[in-house]
N, C-alpha and C positions, 0 to 999 in steps of 0.2 A: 911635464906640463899638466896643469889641472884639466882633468876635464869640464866641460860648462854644460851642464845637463838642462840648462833654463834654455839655450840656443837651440840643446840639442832637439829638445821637445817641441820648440817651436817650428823645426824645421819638418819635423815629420807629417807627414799628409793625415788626414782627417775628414772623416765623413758629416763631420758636421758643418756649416752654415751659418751657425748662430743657434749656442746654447742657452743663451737669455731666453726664447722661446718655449723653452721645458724647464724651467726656473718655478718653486710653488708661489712668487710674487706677481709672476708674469699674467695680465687681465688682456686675454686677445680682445681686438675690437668684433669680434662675432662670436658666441654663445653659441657652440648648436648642442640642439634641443634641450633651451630656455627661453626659447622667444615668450613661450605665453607667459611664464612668470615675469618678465620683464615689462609685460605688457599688463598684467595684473599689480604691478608695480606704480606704472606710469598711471595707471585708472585709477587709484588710491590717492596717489599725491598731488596730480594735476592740481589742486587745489592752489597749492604752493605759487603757482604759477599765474593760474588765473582769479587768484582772491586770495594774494599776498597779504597775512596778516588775519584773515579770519576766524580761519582754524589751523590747528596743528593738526598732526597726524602721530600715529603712533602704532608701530606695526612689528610683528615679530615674524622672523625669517625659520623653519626649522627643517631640519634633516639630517641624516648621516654621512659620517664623512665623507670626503670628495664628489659630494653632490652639487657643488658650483654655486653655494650658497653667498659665500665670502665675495665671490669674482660677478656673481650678478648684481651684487649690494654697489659694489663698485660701479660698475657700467651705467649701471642705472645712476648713481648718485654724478657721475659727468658728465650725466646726459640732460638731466633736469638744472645745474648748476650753469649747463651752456645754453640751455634754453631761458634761463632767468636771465643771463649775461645779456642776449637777445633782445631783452624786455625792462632790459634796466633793472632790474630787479639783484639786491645785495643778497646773495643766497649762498652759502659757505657749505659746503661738506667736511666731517670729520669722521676718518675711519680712527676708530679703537678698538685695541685688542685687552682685553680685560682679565687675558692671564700677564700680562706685562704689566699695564696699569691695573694694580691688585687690589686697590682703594679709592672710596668715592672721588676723595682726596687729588688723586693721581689723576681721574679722570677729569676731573674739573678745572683741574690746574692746566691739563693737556688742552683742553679744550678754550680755557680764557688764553694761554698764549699763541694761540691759532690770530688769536686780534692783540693781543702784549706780548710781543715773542720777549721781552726782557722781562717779564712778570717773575718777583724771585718767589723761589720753591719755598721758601717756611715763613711761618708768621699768620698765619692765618686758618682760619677753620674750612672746612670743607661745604659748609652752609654759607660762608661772606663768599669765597669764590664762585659759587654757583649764585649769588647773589648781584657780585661786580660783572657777570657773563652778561645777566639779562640784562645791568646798567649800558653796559658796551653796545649792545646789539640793540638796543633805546636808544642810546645819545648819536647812533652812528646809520639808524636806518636799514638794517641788517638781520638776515635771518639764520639760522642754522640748522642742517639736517646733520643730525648726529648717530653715526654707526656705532652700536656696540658691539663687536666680535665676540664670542665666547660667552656672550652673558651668564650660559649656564653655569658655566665653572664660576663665577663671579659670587652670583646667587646663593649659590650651593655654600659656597666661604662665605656670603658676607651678610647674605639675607636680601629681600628687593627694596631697601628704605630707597635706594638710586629709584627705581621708576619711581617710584610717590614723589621725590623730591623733584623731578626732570616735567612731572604731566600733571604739578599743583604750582607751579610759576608764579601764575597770575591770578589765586585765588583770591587775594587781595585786593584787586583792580578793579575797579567796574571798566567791563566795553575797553578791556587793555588789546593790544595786539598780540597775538598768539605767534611766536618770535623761534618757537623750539619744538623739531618735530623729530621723532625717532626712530630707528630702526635697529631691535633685536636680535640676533644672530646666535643660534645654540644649536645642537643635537636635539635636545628638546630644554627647553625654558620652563621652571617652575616660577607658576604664578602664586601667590602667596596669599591665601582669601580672607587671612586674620590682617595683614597688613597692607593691602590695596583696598580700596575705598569702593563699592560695588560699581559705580559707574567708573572708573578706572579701568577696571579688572575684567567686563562688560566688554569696554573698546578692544584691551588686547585680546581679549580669545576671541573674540568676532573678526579680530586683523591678524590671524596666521595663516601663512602663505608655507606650504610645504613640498621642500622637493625632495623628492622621490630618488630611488636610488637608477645609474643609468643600467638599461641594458646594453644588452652585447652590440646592438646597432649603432646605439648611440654613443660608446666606448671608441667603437671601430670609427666613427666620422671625427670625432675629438683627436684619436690619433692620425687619423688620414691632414686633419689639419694642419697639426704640429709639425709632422711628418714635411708638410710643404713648406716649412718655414723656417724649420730647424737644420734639415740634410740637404744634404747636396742632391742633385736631382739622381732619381733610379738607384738608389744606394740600400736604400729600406725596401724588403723584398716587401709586397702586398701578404704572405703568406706569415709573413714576420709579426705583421701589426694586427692580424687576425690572431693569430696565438696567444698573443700581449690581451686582446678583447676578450680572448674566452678566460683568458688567468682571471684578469681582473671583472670581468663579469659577474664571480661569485659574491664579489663583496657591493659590487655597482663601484667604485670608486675611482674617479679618473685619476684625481692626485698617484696615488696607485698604479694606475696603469700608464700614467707619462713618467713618473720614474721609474719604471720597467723598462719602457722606452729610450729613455738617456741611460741607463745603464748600459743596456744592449748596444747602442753606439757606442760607448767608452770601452764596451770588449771590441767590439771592430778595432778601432783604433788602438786599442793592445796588440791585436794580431796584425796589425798592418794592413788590412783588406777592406778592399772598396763594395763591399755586400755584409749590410744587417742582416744575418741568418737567422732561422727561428732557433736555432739552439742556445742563439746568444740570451732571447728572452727565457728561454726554459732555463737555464742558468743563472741571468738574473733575480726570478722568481727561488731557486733556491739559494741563493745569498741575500735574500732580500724579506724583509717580514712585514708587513702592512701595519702592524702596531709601532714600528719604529722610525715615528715621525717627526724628521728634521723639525720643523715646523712644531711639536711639541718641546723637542730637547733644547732647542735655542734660549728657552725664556729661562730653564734651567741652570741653578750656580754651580758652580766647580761645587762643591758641600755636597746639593742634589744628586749629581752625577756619581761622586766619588760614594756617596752611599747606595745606588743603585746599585753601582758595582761590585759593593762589598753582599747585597742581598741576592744579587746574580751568583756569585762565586759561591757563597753559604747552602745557597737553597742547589747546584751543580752538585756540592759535595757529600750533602746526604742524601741527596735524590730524592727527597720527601714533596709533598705540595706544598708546606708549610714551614716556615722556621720562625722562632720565640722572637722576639726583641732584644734578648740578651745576648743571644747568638749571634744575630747580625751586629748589634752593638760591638763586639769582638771583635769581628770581621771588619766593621768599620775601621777601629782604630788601626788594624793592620795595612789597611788600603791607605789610611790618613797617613800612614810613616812612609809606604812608597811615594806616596805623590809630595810629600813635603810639606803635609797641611798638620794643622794643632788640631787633634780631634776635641769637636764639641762637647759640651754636658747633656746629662738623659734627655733634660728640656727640649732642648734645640733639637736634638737628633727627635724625640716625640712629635714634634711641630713638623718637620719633613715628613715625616711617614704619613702624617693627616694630608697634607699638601700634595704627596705624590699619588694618595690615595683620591683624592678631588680633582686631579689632572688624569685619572684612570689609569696609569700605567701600573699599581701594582691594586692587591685587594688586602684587606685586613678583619681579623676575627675575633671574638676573644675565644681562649681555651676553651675547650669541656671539661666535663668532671673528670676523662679520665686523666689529666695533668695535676699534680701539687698548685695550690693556689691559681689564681687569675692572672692569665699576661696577654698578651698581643702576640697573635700570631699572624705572621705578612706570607705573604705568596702571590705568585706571577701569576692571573689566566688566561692571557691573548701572548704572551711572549716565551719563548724555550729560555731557560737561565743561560744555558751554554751562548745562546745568539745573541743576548742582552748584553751579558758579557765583553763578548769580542767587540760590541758595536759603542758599547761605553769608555770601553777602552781603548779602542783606535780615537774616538771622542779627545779622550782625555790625552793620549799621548800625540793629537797632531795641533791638539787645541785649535779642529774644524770649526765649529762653531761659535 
């Protein structure tokens, strides 16, 4: 008789509650300690609300990772869309991640079919569509706050022509209505002072809002949160989610310190035990590397990955900091025949190493004197190759993501 390991699973007890709550999409309805930026938020934009049409607004969000940047863009952006709902007022939010949509193109398109969800993908320039936006939101009496996530990465690849195009709208118009207001989102955002127009460039660096990394207090209450929401009751020792505070306290980063936390339940529930021990986070923390984020790998192609893995494995075998581009090149192709893919040309494989180098996960050099000729030399600085490795690889081989 087979056995049914789907039943089996489901059958067995579990300290969790509800793991949607330690999910990196999940925006609880209370922020702690982000009220004031929330509220520096809401002092900024209230305009929106009370003199729909006036002005726009245009603001950039910055900090280091798992500073709650992304989730207070959120909160705040359905907060002020329920307060316009309120007041009649047509007021639209749109989150964008701008290492997925990689082009102004993508962006603009993402955002007219926000109002043409059958709007088709080609045929058109990336200047008519942000064109037919502002027509839509004119013929329709409609405004839009527009998130852009990651802008930095965006910038960095593509250059800032998006804000000049997004905060010159209505240069055209006398006394037009001001229909498109924004919000930046980066580690830090490069402004670009050959290519922003002084009063442009003026409003963004007058409108950064910057948060801070958490400490350990404010770690500890974020997981005391989760904690009540996620587990069953009394199952997370207090001593458990203090340890998880001080790990993750080095970096500030909750994202961090809440998958520490869902890890350490999913060892419970390996072990079969209705107590989250502190060793389970001490354990966690050593299976677990804070540059190794879901959330980054997802927007990533099988190509990405399988070449990661090939410069993980390269850079394990000589032990060096550094390896050539010809060498990983190699390495590639060997990885390309395990997994069943047609290895790329130098091209394509050159364009990824830029890409993965603008996404941070690895660094690149060119040689010194003391090498034969000039090449690319790639190396890891925040990731161990051996950990890179295994985590690309389990990637690859469960096709998680």
């Amino acid at each position: 008789m087979t056995h049914d390991y789907i039943e089996d699973e489901l059958s067995r007890r579990t300290v969790f509650k509800s793991e949607q709550f330690l999910s990196i999409d999940y925006v609880p309805e209370n922020l702690p300690h982000r009220q004031a930026e929330l509220r520096a938020l809401a002092q900024n934009f209230k305009t929106l609300i009370s003199s729909p049409g006036r002005t726009s607004q245009r603001f950039i969000i910055e900090g280091p990772v798992g500073t709650g940047k992304t989730a207070a863009a959120k909160r705040f952006a359905e907060q002020i869309v329920q307060a316009a709902v309120r007041r009649d007022i047509r007021l639209h939010n749109i989150h964008i991640n701008c290492r997925v949509n990689k082009t102004s193109y993508l962006v603009f398109l993402r955002a007219l079919r926000e109002f043409k969800p059958e709007f088709p993908r080609r045929g058109h320039s990336p200047e008519e569509l942000l064109q037919m936006l502002v027509e839509v939101l004119e013929e329709e009496d409609r405004y839009l706050l527009l998130i852009l996530d990651e802008l930095d990465y965006f910038i960095k690849q593509r250059g800032s022509d998006i804000l000049y195009d997004l905060t010159r709208l209505t240069d055209d118009q006398l006394n037009a209505k001001q229909r498109v207001s924004i919000i930046g989102i980066g580690r830090k955002i490069p402004l670009d002072e050959e290519l922003l127009d002084p009063s442009t460039l003026s409003t963004l660096q007058r409108n950064i809002l910057r948060f801070s990394k958490y400490d350990r207090t404010a770690l500890y209450d974020i997981l005391k949160h989760r904690v009540d929401m996620a587990f069953e009751k009394n199952v997370v020792m207090d001593e458990t989610i203090q340890v998880i505070s001080d790990i993750a306290s080095e970096r500030g980063d909750a994202r961090y310190a809440i998958e520490l936390l869902w890890r350490s339940g999913k060892q419970a529930d390996r072990d079969q035990t209705n107590h989250v021990v502190p060793d389970y986070a001490r354990q966690a923390k050593a299976d677990t590397h804070p540059e190794l984020r879901k959330e980054v790998f997802t927007t990533l192609s099988q190509m990405h990955r399988i070449l990661l893995l090939a410069l993980a494995r390269q850079l394990k075998e000589t032990r060096g900091a550094y390896v050539t581009m010809g060498e990983v090149e190699e390495m590639y192709k060997s990885s390309c025949e395990e997994y069943n893919e047609e290895p790329r040309a130098h091209t394509q494989i050159w364009e990824w190493v830029q890409d993965l180098t603008s996404h941070g996960i690895i660094d690149t050099k060119r040689s010194g004197s003391g090498q034969r000729g000039q090449t690319t030399l790639i190396g890891l600085s925040d990731v161990p190759a051996e950990m890179l490795e295994q985590f690309i690889a389990s990637l690859l081989d469960s096709q998680e993501l």
